[in-house]
C-alpha positions as CSV (number, residue, x, y, z in Angstrom):
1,X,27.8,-2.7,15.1
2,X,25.5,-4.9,12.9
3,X,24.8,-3.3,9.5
4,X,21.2,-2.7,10.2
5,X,22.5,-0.2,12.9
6,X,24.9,1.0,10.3
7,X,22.2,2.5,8.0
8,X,19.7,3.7,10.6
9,X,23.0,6.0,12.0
10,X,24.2,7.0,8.4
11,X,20.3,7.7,7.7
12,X,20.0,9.4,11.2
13,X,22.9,11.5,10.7
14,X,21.4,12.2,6.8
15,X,18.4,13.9,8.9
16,X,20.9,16.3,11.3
17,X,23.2,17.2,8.0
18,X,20.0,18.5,6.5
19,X,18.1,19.9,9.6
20,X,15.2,17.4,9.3
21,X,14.1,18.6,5.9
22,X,13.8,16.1,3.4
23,X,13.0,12.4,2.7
24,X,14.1,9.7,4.5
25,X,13.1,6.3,1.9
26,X,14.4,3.2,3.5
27,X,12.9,-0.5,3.0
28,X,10.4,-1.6,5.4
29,X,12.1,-4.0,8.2
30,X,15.4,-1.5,8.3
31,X,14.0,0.5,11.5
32,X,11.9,3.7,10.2
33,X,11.2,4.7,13.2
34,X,14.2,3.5,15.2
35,X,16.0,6.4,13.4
36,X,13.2,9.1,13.5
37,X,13.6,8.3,17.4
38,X,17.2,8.8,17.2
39,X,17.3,11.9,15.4
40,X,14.9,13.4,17.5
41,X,17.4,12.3,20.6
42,X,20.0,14.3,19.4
43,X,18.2,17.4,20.4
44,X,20.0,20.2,23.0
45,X,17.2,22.0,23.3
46,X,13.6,20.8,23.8
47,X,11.5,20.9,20.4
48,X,7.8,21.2,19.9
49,X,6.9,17.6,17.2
50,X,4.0,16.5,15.1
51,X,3.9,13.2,13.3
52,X,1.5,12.5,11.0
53,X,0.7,8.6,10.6
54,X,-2.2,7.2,7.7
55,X,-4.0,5.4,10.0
56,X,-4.8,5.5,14.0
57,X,-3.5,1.8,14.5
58,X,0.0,3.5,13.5
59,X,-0.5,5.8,16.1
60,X,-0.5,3.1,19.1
61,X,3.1,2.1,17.0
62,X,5.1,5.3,17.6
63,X,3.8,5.6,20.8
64,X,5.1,1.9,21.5
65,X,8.6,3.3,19.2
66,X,8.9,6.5,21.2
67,X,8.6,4.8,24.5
68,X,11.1,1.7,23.7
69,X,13.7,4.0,22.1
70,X,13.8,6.3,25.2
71,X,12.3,9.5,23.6
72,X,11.4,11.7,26.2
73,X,10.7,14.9,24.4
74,X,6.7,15.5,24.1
75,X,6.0,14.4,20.7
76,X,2.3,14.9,19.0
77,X,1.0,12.2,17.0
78,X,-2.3,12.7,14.8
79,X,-4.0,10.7,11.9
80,X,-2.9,13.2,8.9
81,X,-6.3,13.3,8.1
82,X,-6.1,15.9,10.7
83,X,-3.5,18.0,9.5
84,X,-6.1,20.7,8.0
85,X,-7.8,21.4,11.7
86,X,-4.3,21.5,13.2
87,X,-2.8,24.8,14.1
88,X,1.1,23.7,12.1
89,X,3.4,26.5,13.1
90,X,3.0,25.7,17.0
91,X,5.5,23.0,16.1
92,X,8.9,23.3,15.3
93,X,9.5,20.2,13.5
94,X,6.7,17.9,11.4
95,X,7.6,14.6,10.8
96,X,5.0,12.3,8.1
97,X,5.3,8.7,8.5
98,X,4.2,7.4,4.8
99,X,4.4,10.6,3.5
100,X,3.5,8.7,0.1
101,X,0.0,8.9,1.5
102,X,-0.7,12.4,1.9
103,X,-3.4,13.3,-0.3
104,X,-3.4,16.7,-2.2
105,X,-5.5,18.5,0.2
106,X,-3.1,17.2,3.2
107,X,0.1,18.3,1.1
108,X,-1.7,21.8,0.8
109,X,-2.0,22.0,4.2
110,X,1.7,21.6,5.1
111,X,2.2,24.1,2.2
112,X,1.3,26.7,4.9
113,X,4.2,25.2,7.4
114,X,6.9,27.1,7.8
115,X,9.3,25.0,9.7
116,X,11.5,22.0,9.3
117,X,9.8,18.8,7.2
118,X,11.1,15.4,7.3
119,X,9.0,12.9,5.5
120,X,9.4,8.7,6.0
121,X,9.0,6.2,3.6
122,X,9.8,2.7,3.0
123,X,8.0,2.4,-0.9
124,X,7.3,6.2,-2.3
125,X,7.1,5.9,-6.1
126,X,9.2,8.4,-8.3
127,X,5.8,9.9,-9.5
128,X,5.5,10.9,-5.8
129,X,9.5,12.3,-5.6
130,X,8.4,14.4,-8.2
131,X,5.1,15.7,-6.6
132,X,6.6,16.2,-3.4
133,X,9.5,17.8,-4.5
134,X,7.5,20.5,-7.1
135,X,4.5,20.3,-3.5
136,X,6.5,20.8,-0.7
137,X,10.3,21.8,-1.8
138,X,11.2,18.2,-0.4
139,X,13.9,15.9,-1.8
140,X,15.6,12.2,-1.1
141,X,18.1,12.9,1.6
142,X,18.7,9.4,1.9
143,X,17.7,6.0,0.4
144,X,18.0,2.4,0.9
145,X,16.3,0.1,-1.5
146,X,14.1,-3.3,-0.8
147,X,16.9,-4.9,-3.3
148,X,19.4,-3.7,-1.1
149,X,17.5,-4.8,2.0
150,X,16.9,-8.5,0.3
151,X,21.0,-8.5,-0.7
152,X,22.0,-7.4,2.7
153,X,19.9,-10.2,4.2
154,X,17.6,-7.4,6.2
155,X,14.5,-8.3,4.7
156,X,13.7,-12.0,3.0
157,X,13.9,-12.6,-0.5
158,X,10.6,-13.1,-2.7
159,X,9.2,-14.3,-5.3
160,X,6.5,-12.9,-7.6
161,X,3.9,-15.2,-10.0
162,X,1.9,-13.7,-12.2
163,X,-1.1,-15.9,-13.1
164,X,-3.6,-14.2,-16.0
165,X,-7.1,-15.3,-16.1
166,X,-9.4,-15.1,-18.8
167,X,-12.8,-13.1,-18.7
168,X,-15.4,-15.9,-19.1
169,X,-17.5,-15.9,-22.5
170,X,-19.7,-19.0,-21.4
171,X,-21.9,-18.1,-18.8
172,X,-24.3,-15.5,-18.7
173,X,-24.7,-14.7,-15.0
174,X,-23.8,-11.3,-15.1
175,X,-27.3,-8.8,-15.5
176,X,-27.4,-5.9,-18.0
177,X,-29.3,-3.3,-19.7
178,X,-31.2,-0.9,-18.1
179,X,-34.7,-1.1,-16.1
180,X,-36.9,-0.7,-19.4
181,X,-34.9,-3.6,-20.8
182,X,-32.5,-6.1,-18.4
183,X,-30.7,-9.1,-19.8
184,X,-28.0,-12.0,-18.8
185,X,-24.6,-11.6,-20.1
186,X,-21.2,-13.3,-20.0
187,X,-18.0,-11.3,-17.9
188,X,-16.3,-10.9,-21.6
189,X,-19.2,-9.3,-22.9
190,X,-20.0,-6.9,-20.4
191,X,-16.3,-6.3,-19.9
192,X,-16.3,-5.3,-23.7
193,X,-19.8,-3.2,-23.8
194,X,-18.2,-1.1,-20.5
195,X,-14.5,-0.8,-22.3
196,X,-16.1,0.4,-24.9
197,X,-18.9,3.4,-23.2
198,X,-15.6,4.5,-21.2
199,X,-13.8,4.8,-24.3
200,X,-16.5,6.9,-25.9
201,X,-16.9,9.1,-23.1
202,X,-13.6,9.9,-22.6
203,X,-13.6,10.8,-25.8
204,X,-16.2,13.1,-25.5
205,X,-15.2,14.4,-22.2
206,X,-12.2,16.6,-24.5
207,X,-14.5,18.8,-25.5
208,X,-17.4,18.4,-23.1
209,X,-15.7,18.4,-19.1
210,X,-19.7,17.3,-18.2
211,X,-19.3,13.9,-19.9
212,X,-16.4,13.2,-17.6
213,X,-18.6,12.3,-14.9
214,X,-20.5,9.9,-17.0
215,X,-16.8,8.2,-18.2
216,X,-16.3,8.1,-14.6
217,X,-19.6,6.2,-13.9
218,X,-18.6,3.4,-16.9
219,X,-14.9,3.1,-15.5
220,X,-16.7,2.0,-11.6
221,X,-18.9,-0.4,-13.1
222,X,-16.0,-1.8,-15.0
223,X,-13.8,-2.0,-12.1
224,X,-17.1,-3.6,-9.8
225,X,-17.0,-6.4,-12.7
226,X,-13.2,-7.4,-12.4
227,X,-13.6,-6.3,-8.5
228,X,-16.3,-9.4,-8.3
229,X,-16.5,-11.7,-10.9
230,X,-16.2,-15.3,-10.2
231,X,-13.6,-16.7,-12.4
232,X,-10.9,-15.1,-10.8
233,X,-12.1,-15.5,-7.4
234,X,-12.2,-19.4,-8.4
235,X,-9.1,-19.0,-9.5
236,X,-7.8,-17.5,-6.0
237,X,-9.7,-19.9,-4.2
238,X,-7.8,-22.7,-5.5
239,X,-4.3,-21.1,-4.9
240,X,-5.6,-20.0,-1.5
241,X,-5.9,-24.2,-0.6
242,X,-2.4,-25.1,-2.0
243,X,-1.4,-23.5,1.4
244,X,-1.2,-23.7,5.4
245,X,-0.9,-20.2,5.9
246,X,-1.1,-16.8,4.0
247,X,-2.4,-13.6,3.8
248,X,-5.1,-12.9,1.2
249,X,-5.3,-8.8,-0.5
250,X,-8.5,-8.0,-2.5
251,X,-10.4,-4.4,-2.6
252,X,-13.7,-5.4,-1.8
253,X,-14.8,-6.1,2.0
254,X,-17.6,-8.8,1.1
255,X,-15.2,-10.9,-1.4
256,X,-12.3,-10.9,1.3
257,X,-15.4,-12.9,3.7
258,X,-15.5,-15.0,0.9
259,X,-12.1,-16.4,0.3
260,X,-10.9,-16.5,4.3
261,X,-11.4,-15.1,7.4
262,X,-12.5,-11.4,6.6
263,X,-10.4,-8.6,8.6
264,X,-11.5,-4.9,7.8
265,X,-14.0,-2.4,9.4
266,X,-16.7,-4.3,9.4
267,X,-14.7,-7.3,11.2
268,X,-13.9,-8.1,14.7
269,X,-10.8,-7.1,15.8
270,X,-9.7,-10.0,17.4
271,X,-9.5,-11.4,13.7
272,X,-6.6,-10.1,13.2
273,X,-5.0,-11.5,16.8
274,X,-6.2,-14.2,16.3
275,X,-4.1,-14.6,12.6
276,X,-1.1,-13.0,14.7
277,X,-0.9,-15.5,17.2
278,X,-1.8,-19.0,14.8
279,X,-5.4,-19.2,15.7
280,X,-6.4,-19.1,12.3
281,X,-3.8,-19.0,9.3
282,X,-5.6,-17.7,6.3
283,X,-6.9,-13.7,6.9
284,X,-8.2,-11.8,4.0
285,X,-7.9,-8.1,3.9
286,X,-8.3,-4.5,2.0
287,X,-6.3,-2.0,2.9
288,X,-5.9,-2.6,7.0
289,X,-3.0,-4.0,7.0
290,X,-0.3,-2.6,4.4
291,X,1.6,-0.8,6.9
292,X,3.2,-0.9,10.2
293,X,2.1,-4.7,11.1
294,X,4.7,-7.6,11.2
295,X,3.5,-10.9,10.3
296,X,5.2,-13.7,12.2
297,X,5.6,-17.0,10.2
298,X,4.2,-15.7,6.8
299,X,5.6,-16.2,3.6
300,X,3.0,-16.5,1.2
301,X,1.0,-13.4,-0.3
302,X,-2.0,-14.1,-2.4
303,X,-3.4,-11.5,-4.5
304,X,-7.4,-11.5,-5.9
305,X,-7.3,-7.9,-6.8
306,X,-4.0,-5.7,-7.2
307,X,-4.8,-2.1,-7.2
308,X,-2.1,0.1,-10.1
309,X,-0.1,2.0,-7.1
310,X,3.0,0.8,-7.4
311,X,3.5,1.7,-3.3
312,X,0.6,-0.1,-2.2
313,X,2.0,-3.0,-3.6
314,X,5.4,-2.5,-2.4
315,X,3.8,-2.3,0.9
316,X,1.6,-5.8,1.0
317,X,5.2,-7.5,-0.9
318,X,6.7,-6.5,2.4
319,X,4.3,-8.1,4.9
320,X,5.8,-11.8,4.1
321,X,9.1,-10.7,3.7
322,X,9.9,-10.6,7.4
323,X,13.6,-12.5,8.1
324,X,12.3,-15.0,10.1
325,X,14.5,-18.0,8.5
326,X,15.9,-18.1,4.8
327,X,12.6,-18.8,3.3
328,X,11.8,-16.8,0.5
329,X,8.6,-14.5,0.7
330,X,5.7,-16.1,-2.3
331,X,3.5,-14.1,-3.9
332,X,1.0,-15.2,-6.6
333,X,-1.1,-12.4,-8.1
334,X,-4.1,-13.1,-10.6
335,X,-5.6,-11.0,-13.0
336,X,-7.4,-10.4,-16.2
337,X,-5.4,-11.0,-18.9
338,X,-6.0,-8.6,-22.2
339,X,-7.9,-5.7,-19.7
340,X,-7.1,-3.0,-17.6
341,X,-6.8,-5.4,-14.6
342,X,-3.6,-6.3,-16.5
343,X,-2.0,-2.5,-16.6
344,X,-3.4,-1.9,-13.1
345,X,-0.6,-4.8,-12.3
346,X,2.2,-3.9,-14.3
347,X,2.6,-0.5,-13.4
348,X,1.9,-1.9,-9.4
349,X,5.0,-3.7,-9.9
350,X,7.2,-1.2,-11.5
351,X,9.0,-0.6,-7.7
352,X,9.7,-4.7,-7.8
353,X,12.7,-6.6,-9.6
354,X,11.9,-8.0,-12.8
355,X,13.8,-10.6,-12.7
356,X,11.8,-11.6,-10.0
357,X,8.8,-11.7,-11.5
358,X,7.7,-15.0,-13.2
359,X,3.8,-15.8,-15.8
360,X,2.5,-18.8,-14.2
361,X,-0.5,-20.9,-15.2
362,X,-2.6,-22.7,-12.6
């Protein structure tokens, strides 16, 4: 038995032990599913199933899972942004794949379950242990970490670069003031005038809960200017040509057209074939692809925008670190040094080694 079939059965048995109530965390590439499908074999009698998956292209996986592993107990699949309109207590068991991603109205929802609960993950953040487990009564029944993974030689070992860019103070492209009064002004500058509204208005929103929406407003336009200003997407651009093939994360739909082919809802589908089977070799993406697609022949992950969840990140990491060969997985992430682009990165990478992790200049 290779050792890959030796944690899915200890994990798999982990599930039985604790009549399918709990969480199941286990690095991506170790076989999620694989031992979802194996506990749910196990069964003597026939049970009534619901798993919940983030997204419907997750959906066409299980089925695929379920099918390859031999499950032939009815099992329900839905997008858990269904789980509110679904009647819960006509199943007997409710299984979420990335339970991480349940938002609070979904985890109220499953409040009113009454039966068994199993959630999956392969990144979920302590802050989310703890939510779940005060939520939903649900703890870590059994864990196997990406280190682990990378030691074990189950997933590919990687390699982080940090590369900090500084917030132009040269050209004024950038258009302020209001419609009475407009002006040109520098991405340092308006960086600094926005900082410094949110900062004022959060201030006042203590003792005024209506000024919250207006510190609200300030922190979106500050986010639209690192979200879209050119020096860092320069910056990417350059990286992005240092390579044959990689896979390009940002969090705006128009800037991923920019820097490579563009895959998200506005896109073709057959984008994303067509960077699965080598047509093209640089895609540029949101949030489509963080989860339940293998990359073949991709090592290199290029960041233009890291969000601050620490299991999103975990999640794009994994999509180069497939054990293809005994290349090691390279990711280079930019951002803004001295702003909040900067925490938005350090706590993203709170779930990764340190040691790992290297300050790079271009």
């Amino acid at each position: 038995m290779q050792l890959r079939e030796k944690i899915q059965e200890e994990a798999t048995k982990k599930i039985h032990v604790n009549n399918f109530r709990g969480i199941i965390n286990v690095a991506p590439r170790v076989g999620k599913s694989k031992i979802v499908c194996d506990a749910i074999k196990i069964f003597k009698v026939p049970q009534t199933i619901l798993i919940t998956v983030p997204y419907n292209s997750i959906m066409e996986s299980w089925s695929a899972e379920l099918k390859k592993w031999d499950v032939n107990i009815p099992v329900a699949i839905i997008n858990q942004r269904s789980i509110a309109k679904e009647d819960l207590n006509k199943y007997d068991i409710i299984i979420c794949d990335e339970i991480h991603t349940l938002s609070n109205a979904q985890i109220q929802a499953l409040q009113n379950f009454n039966g068994p609960l199993l959630g999956v993950s392969g990144s979920i953040s302590k802050e989310t242990e703890t939510l779940l487990k005060k939520e939903l009564g649900l703890k870590t029944i059994f864990k196997y970490t990406i280190e682990e993974a990378v030691k074990d030689n189950i997933i590919a070992n990687y390699e982080v670069y940090l590369i900090p860019v500084t917030l132009d103070n040269k050209d004024k492209y950038i258009e302020a003031g209001n419609k009475a009064s407009k002006f040109m002004t520098t991405e340092y500058l308006n960086y600094q005038y926005l900082t410094q509204q949110f900062t004022f208005f959060k201030r006042a929103a203590w003792n005024n809960p209506k000024m919250n929406a207006v510190k609200m407003q300030y922190a979106s336009k500050r986010a639209n200017l690192i979200y879209n200003s050119k020096t860092k997407l320069e910056a990417v651009s350059k990286i992005i040509a240092k390579f044959d093939r990689c896979l390009i994360f940002t969090a705006r739909t128009e800037i991923a057209d920019q820097l490579a082919s563009g895959y998200h809802s506005k896109s073709s589908p057959e984008i994303l074939d067509n960077f699965m089977t080598g047509s093209i070799n640089k895609l540029a993406v949101c949030e489509m692809t963080n989860m339940g697609i293998t990359f073949p022949n991709l090592k290199v992950g290029i960041f233009h925008q890291m969000k601050s969840s620490e299991e999103s990140a975990i999640q794009k990491v994994m999509r180069m670190c497939n054990m293809e060969d005994d290349a090691t997985a390279q990711i280079f992430i930019t951002y803004y040094a001295n702003t909040v682009d900067e925490e938005w990165t350090k706590k993203a990478l709170e779930g990764l080694d340190p040691d790992k992790i290297k300050i790079i200049t271009l």
